[in-house]
N, C-alpha and C positions, 0 to 999 in steps of 0.2 A: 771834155773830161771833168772841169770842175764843175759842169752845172750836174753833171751824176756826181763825184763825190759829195755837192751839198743835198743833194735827193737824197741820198743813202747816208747822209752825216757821217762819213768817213774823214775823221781826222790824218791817217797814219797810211803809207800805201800798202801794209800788209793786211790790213784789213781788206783792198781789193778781193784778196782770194774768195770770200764766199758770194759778192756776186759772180767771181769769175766760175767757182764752182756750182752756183746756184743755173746759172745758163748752161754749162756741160752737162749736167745733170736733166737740165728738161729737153736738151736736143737729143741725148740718148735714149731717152725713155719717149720722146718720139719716134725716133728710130726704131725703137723694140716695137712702139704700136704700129706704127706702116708697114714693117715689115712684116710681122705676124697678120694683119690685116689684108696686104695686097700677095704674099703667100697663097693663102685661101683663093684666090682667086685667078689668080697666074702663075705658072710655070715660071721662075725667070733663067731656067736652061734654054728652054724654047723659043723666047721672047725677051730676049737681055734688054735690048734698046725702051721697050715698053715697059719693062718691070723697072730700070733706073728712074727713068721719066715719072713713071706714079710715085714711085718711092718717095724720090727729090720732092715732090709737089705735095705728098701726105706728110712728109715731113717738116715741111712751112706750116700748114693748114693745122696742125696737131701741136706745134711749138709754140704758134700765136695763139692757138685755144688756152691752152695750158699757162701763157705765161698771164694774158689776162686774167685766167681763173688762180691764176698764184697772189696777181697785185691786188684782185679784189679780196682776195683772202687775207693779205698783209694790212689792207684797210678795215676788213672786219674786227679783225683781230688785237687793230695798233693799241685799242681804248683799254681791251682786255689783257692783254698780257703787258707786265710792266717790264721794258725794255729801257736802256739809257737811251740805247739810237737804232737809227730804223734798220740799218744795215745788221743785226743783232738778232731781227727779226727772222732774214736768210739763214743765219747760221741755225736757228732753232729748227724751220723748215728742214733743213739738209739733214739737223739730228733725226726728226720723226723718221726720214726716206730711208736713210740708211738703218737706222734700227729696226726699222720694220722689216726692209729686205735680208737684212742680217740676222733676224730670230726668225723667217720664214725659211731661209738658207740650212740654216743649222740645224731645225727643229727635227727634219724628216730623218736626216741619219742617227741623229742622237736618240729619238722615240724609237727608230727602229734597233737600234744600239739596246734598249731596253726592254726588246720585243712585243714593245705595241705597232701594230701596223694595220692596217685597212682590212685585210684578211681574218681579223680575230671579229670583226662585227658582222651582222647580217648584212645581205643585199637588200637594197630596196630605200628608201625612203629614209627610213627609221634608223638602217643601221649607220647609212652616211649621218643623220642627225647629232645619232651619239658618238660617232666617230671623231667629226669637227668639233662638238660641243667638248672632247672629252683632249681635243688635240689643242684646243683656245686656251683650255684651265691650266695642260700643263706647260704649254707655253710660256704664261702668263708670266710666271717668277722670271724666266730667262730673257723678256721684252724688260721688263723692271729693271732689271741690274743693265742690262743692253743700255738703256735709255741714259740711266746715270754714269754709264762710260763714255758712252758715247760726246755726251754733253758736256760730260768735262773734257773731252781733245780740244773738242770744239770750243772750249770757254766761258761755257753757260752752266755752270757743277749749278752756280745758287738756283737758276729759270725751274731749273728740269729736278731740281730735291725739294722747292716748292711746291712743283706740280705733281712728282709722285707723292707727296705728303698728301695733298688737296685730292689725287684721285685716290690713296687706298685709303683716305676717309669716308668718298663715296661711298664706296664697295663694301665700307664699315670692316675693315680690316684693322684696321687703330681708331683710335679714339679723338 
């Protein structure tokens, strides 16, 4: 336990929780991919003993993809984002995941709360185009304010008012 807490420069054991959330987080969303995955493919009323068995075994295979593609991203990332410590980095991660699933949650009842909905655009190509394109924009304000809630639970209010600063400069939204 202390050669990971000096990995992840945890001074304090409360800080534990965002690796301990950062691994629930990727075993679930394993989870959601196997099973959605092996669904398709299997019955498991039919076949319970064979559907556990894939399950279990897409659930390692999809947990170890994902946490490698997590650490190398925490590596890409260490030089660019200024963090005090590595374990800080998690909690940023966990803000994106959640904010993102949280304005994608919210978005469908609320837009249709204000009667936009899939049924007001063409079929075909075009109207799904300006659909999403037209469902992203007004997203967008409620991912913004998400992101800087978010980030302050989490303890990162200064990471995440930096970086919406730095992205709606991008965007050339401010100046």
């Amino acid at each position: 336990m202390t050669s990971f807490k000096e990995r992840w420069e945890i001074q304090h054991n409360w800080q534990l929780i965002f690796p301990f959330l950062g691994i629930l987080s990727l075993l679930y969303t394993a989870y959601l991919f196997s099973k959605n995955i092996i669904r398709s493919f299997i019955d498991r009323h039919e076949q319970r003993l064979l559907y556990y068995a894939l399950l279990a075994v897409a659930i390692v295979i999809f947990y170890v993809i994902m946490l490698r593609f997590f650490l190398w991203c925490f590596k890409k990332l260490a030089g660019k984002w200024k963090t005090n410590y590595r374990w800080e980095m998690i909690a940023i991660f966990l803000v994106f995941a959640i904010t993102g699933t949280t304005a994608m949650r919210i978005a469908k009842p609320l837009l249709y709360w204000f009667g936009f909905n899939r049924n007001i655009f063409a079929d075909g190509f075009l109207g799904s185009f300006l659909y999403w394109t037209a469902r992203i924009v007004i997203i967008l304000p409620i991912y913004q304010l998400l992101l800087i809630f978010f980030g302050t639970l989490f303890g990162q209010f200064t990471f995440f008012w930096e970086f919406e600063k730095k992205m709606l400069k991008r965007m050339r939204i401010i100046k």
